[in-house]
Structures are given as C-alpha cells and as structure tokens.
N, C-alpha and C positions, 0 to 999 in steps of 0.2 A: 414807234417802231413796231412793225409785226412782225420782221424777221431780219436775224444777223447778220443778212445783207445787205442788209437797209445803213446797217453801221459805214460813218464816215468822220474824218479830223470835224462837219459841222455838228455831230449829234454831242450832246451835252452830257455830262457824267449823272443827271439826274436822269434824265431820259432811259439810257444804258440799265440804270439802276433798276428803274421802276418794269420795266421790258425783264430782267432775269428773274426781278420776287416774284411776278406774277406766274416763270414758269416754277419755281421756285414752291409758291405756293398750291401750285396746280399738281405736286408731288413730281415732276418729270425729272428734276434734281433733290435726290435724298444722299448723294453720296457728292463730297468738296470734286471726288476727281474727276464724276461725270459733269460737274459745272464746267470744269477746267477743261475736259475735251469740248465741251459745246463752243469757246469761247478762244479755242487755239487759233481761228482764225485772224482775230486782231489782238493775240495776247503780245503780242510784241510792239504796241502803242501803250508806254509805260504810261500814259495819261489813266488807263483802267484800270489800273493795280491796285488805288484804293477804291476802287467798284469792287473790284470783286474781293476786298479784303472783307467787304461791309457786307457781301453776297455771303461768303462764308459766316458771318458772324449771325446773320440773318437764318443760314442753312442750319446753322449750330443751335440755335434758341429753339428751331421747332423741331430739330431732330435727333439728338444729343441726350434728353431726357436727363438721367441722374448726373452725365456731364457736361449739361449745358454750360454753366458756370468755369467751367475749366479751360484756363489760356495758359499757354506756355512760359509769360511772366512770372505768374499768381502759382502756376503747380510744376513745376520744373521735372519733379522726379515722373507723378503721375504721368505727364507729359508723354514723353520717355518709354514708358511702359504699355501705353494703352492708344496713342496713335499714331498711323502712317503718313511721315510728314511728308508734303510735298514738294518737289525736288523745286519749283522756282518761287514756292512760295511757305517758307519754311515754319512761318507760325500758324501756317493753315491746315489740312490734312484731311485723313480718316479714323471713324474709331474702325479700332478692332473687333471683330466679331466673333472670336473666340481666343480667350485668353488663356492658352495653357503655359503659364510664364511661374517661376518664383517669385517676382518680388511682386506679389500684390497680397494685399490684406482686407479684410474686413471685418468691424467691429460692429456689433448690435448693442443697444443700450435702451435701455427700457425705466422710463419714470414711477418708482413708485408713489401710491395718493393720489395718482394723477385724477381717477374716477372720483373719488372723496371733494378732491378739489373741486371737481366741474361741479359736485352737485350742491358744493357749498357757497358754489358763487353762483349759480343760478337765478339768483336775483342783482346781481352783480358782472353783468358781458361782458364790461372792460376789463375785468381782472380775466377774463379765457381768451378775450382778444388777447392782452399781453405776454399770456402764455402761448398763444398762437404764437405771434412774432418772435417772441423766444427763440422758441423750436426751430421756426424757419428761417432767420435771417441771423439771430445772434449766433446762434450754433453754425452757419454757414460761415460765418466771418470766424469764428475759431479756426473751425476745420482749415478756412483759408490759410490762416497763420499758421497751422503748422500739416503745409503743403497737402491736405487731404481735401476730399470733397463729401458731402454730407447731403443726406435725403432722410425727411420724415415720412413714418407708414405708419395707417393705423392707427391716429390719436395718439399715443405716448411710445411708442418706437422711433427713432432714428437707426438709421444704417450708413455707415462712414465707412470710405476706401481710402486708402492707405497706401504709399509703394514701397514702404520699409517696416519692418516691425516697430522699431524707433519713434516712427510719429504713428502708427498704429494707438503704441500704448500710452503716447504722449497726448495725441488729439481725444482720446477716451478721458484723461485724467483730468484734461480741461476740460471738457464740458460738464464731468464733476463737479469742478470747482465752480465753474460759473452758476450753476443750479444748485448747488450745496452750500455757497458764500466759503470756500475752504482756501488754499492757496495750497496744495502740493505740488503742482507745476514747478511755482515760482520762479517763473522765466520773463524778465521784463519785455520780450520780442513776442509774448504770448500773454495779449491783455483778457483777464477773464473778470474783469470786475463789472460787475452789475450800473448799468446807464438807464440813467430817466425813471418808466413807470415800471422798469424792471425792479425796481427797488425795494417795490410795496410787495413782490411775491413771496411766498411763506420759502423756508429752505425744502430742496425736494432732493430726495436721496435717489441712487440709481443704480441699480444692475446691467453688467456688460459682458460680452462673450466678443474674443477677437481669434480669429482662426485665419489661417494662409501660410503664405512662404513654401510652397509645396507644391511643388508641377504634377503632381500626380491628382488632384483636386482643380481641375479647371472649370474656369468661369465663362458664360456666354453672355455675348452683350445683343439685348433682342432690339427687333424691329423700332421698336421706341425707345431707347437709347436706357432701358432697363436693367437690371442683372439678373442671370437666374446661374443654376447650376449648386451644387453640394457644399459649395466653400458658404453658401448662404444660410443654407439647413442647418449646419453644424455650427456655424455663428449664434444662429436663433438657440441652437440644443445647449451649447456651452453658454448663453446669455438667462436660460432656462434656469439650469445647472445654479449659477450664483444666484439668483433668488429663489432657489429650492433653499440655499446652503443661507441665505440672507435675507431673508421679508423686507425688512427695516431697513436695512444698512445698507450704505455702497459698498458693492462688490467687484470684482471683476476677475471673470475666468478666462485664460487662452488656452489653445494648444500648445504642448511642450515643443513643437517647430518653433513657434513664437518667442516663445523665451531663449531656445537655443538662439535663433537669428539675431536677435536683442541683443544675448550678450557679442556678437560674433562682430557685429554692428558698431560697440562702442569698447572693442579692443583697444584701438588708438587713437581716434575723435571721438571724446566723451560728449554725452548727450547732456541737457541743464538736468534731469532725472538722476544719473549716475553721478555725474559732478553732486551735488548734494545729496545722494546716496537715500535718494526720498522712495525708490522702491523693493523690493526681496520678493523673488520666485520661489512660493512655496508647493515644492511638487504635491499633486492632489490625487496620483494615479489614476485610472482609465475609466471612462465613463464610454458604455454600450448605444452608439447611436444609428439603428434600423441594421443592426448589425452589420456593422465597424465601430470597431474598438478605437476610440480616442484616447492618449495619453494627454493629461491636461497639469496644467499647473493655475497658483491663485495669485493673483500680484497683489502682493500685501502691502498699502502705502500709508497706514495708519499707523501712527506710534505704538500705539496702546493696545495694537495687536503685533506686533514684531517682535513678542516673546515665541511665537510661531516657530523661529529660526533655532530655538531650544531645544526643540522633541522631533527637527525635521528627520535626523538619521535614525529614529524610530520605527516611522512611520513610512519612512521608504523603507526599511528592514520588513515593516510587517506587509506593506504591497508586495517585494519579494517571494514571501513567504505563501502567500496568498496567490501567485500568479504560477509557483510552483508546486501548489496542493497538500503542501504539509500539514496535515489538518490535522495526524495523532500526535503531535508534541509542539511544534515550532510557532504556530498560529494562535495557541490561547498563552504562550510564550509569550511572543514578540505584544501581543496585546498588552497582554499584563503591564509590562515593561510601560508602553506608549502609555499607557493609561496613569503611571507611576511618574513617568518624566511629564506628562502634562498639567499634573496637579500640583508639580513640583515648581513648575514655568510660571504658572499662568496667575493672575490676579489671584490674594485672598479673598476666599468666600464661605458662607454658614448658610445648610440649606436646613429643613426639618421634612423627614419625610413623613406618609400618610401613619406608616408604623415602624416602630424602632427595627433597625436594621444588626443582627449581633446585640443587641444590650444599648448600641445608638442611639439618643433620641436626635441629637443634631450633628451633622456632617460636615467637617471642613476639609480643609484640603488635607491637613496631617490624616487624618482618620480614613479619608478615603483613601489615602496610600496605602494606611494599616489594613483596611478590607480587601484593598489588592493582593498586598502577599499571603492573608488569608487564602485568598480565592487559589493561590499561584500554588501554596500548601496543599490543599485538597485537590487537584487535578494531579501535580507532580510527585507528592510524597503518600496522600492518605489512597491516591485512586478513585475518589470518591466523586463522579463524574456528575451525578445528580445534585448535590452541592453544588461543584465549580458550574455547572450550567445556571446555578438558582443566585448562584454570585451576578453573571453576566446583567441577568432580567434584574436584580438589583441596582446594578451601574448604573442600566440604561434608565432606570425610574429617578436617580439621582441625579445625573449630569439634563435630565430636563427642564430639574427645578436650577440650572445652573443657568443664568441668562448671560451670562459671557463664554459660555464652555460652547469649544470648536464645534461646529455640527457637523462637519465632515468625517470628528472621531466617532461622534456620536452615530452616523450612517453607517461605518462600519461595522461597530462594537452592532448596530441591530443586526446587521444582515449576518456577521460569525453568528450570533446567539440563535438566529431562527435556524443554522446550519446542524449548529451542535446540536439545538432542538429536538430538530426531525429524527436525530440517531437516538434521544435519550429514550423514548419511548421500547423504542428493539431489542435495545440494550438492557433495561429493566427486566422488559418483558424474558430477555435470554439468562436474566441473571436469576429471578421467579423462578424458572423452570429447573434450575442450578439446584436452589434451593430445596425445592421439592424434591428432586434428586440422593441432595445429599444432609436432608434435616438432621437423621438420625446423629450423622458426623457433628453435627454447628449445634446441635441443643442435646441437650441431657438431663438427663430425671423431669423434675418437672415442669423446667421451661419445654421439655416437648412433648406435655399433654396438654400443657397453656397450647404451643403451637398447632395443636392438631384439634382442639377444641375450637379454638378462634377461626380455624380455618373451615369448618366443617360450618359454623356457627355462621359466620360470613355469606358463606355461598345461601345458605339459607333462608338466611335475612334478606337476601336480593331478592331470592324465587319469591318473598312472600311479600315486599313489598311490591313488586311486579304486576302480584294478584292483586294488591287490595287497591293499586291506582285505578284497577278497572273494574272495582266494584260499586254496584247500583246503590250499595249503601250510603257512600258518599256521594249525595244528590245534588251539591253546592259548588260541584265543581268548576262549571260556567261562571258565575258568580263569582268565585276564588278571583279566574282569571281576569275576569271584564275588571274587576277591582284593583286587581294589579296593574291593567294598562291606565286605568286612569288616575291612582297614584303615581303611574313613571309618565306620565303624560309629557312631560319638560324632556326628558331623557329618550323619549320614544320619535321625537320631531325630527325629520331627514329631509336632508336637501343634498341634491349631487351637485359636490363642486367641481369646477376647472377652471382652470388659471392660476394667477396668484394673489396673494392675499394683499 
C-alpha cells in the first residue's frame, strides 16, 4: 500500500499494519486521534480494529515515555485521570498534556549506598546488572500492582505516579520492602519478595518524598511522554528533606494534602496499610521550598520509632508557637516541654559528653529532663537569658551523641538557639551599659573599687596586648603560625560537599 485508497476487503491486516507503522514511525501520527481520523475512511470494516488496536499499542511504546507501560486493565484509576479515551475505541486514547486535576501524585525515592555499592562491585557487573533490573522491571511490576507506574532517573532515583494518595503511599512502602527484605505492606495481592539473582543483593535503605492531590500544582506531560511542572521539584525537595532528617534509614516525607487525602481515602474502604494499622502521620511542619512554604508530615511505619505519637501535640504546639512569633515567653516554653516529653518517650539511652554539663559526667534521659527544667528555671524564673541560651547549645551537643534522638527536634532546637543567639549579644551588650550606669547602686565598699579597678585594668590589658601582637620584638611570629597549620594539618583539610551522604 502507498496510500489509504489503495485499501480494499483483498488487502491483508499485515499489509494495513505495516502501511500505518511506517507512517507511524515517520512521526506523521504521534497522537491515537490523528491515527483515528487518517483511518475513518474504512474504520467501519471491523476486520481493522485489531490493526489499529496494535497501531495504538505501537504509537504508545514510542510516544508515551513515562506511560508507555500504562493500559486500562493493568492501571484503571491512572487510566481515568491521565487519558482521553476514544469514543469507538475505549481502551485506546490520548495522554493529557496538561494535568491540572487532584487526584494525581508523585513520589520520588532515592537509594541510599547505591554509589558504595557500584564501586564495590566493580569487579563484579553482574551484581549492577541485577540492580539494574531491579530498579527497572522489579519496581515496575510493584508499581503495577498497586495501580501506579514507575520510571528510574539518574542512577538511584525512581519517580512513581500515583492517582490516589492511597497507593501513592502504598506503592512507596513497597519498594521499600522489596529493597530492604522488610514486609510493611504485608499485602498478599502486593508481592514484594525478592526472585532469582535478586537474592544475593545486600539490604539497601531508602528515602522518599510523595507530593500531589492539589489542583493548584499542575503537572505537564511533554513532547516525549515526560513530566515536568512543580509537583516534581517539590517531590525531589521533600525526598531531600527525609534524608537530610535520615542518611541511613528509610524515610519518607509527604505533603500534609497527602496525608489529609490518605485519611479521606480510607474513611470507609480501608486500605491493607490501615487495616493493620502499619502507618502514623507524624506532622513535621513546613519546610521553605524557592519560596513556597510547604506543610509536610513523616509517615512513620517502623515500630520502634512510633513512640513519635507521644510528644506529637508538643511539637505541633511548639510549630504554633513558632509560626505566630512568640519568641519572648512561649517558644523556649513549648521547647522545653517537647524536649521533656521526648526524653520521656523515646528509647533509654547514656551519652558522656566532651565535658561535664552542671556537675554531669553522663546523660540519660532522667537527667536530660532534669537540665531541661533547669534551663525552663533560668529563662522563666531567674531571667537569666545567657544561661538559658547556654542550656539550648548544651542540648544540641547532647541529642548529637544521641543516635536514635529525632533530627527533626534536633533541626529545630538549632535553628531557636541561633535565633536567641543573635539577641544575646545586644542584650549583654544593653545590660553592660545598665551596669555602668548604675555600679554605684549593685556594688558597695569594696566590691566597687574591685569593680572599677578590674575594669580600668581590663581595658588596658587589651590596649597593651594590641601593641605587643605587633611588635618587632616578637620575630617568630611566621613561624608560631606555619607550625600551627602543620599541627592541625588533619583539621585544616576541606572539601565542599553536595548531596547526600
């Protein structure tokens, strides 16, 4: 055939066939409906209908990109949401080219080790072929199962869509499991257990960020059957997010739409998730993304961290508090408290710090509570602001050596403390000047000739050390230095990092 008029009851359905791919492949058909007008003139000799079922299937593999793999059996809801089916032929269709809808999702998921691993198998190809096929076909057969579709980027990224929150967080938790050897799914219609040469691969943990359900966040589906648009940036920032808050461990952040939809989702059809009650949304408050403010939460599926659910009305108290700027009373409050319910919560533990803290030489959880109402004493009752800020830089040196204490409290407790920081200097500085003001008042007899000696004494000693750093007399000073860097030579070594560790 060189042209559709050449079509008749003799020409053969191979013929037919081979006559569309080639226009097919010549790009003259990238969209199902422009095949479907080329072809209305014998579309009513239902002999062609599986021609052009096989045309579309054919039109779908080269054009479809991230939804190649997507049929109306296999993804029902995606389906649904992402193409314009066609009126005679209804499991065929268009994608959308821009998707400003609710119900879509996407999840980013990112392997940690993964670099560790390539270079430890380096001598060893089959073991990164088998994490190839992993990545690519086993994680695609999850997603199948539970109704989402999957693409890897990147080396150790995947990105998964999703058309409910539901399998969103579902399809995420399985390919946890299946890369982790774990079973939190534990859905027998969702097989995640490791087949063949998958067996030999080491367990690999993973961070994930899942963001959507929000029409105000639309998605474009480009030229090549791609994604791009904001709901992906802020997947990628919240996938960021949990392994800023988890190096090691599986994590997974969403936006708080996600969790809202989730629960909204399995009001009255429980999900296998809720039926065995394998997850808890722990609000994480809002993380700054190119400026939009994201509310986010952490889905907590580990047992052995679900004492979280203990100190959660704390810590949404102290975002509160924080989002309302109560910084002179309410903020080193609400802290106090979280920091007292979490120590109260969370596993026992004995740290020893660099130097005893109060009379401290080691810290467990009774005692760090006891330094908390210390700290809560000297802001609230003594006024003693310089303390309670030297509390805070004490915590944060504690809960470091803590290797199960939350980082997300730990992110806060820094960023109040560099806040109060900034003021304690002014504040010193305004209190010094107070003094000097009113010495006569605050000292008497000879605490204030002690005062006014030392002080006179002080300023002195400055001017005169000032002089003698920049005297000729001290000829070694080059020397001092060179000697000092090549003592801290270990300490002096820099490298800029990015990414994650």
């Amino acid at each position: 055939m060189k042209d559709l008029s050449e079509y008749n009851e003799n020409t053969s359905e191979y013929e037919l066939f081979s006559f569309l791919c080639e226009k097919i492949l010549a790009r003259e058909f990238t969209a199902f409906s422009v095949l479907k007008a080329f072809v209305l003139p014998i579309v009513k000799d239902t002999r062609i209908h599986p021609v052009i079922m096989r045309c579309f299937e054919f039109l779908k593999r080269l054009n479809w990109g991230f939804f190649s793999d997507m049929t109306l059996q296999s993804h029902k809801r995606l389906w649904r949401e992402l193409v314009i089916p066609d009126q005679h032929f209804p499991e065929a269709g268009d994608l959308k080219d821009t998707l400003q809808i609710s119900n879509l999702y996407v999840a980013m998921l990112d392997i940690h080790g993964y670099t560790k691993f390539c270079m430890d198998s380096r001598k060893n190809l089959s073991m990164m072929h088998t994490l190839d096929w992993a990545m690519n076909t086993e994680v695609r057969r999850i997603s199948t199962y539970c109704q989402a579709v999957s693409q890897r980027e990147r080396g150790d990224e995947m990105v998964v869509v999703a058309a409910s929150a539901t399998d969103a967080v579902t399809v995420t938790l399985a390919i946890m499991d299946y890369f982790g050897k774990t079973s939190y799914v534990d859905d027998p219609h969702i097989p995640t257990r490791r087949q063949g040469n998958a067996e030999a691969l080491p367990v690999f943990k993973c961070s994930a960020g899942i963001t959507g359900g929000n029409t105000q966040s639309p998605l474009i589906i480009t030229e090549k059957g791609n994604l791009a648009g904001f709901l992906l940036n802020s997947g990628a920032r919240l996938q960021t997010r949990a392994n800023e808050l988890s190096s090691r461990e599986s994590r997974i952040m969403v936006a708080k739409q996600v969790q809202m939809n989730f629960m909204k989702e399995n009001q009255t059809v429980k999900c296998s998730l809720v039926k065995n009650g394998a997850v808890y949304f722990f609000d994480t408050g809002h993380i700054e993304f190119k400026g939009v403010m994201i509310p986010t939460c952490e889905v907590v599926f580990k047992e052995e961290e679900r004492y979280k659910e203990q100190f959660s009305e704390e810590l949404v108290r102290l975002f509160g508090s924080i989002r309302e700027s109560l910084w002179e009373q309410r903020i080193y409050l609400d802290l106090m408290d979280l920091l007292v319910k979490t120590a109260s919560a969370m596993p026992r533990f004995t740290v020893t710090p660099k130097k005893p803290i109060h009379g401290m030489i080691s810290i467990n959880n009774d005692s760090f509570m006891q330094l908390c109402r210390l700290a809560l004493k000297a802001y609230s009752q003594d006024e003693d602001y310089g303390a309670a800020v030297a509390f805070l830089k004490d915590f944060a040196g504690i809960i470091e050596l803590i290797p199960s204490y939350d980082r997300l409290i730990l992110d806060y407790l820094t960023g109040i403390t560099d806040k109060y920081d900034l003021l304690l200097k002014t504040y010193e500085a305004a209190i010094d000047k107070e003094i000097e003001e009113k010495a006569l008042q605050i000292y008497q007899g000879q605490y204030l000739k002690t005062y006014q000696a030392a002080k006179n004494g002080a300023a002195i000693y400055e001017k005169l050390k000032a002089i003698g750093r920049k005297s000729p007399v001290i000829a070694k000073k080059k020397v001092l230095w060179f000697n000092l860097i090549k003592a801290n030579k270990a300490k002096m070594e820099f490298t800029l990092y990015s990414g994650k560790k």
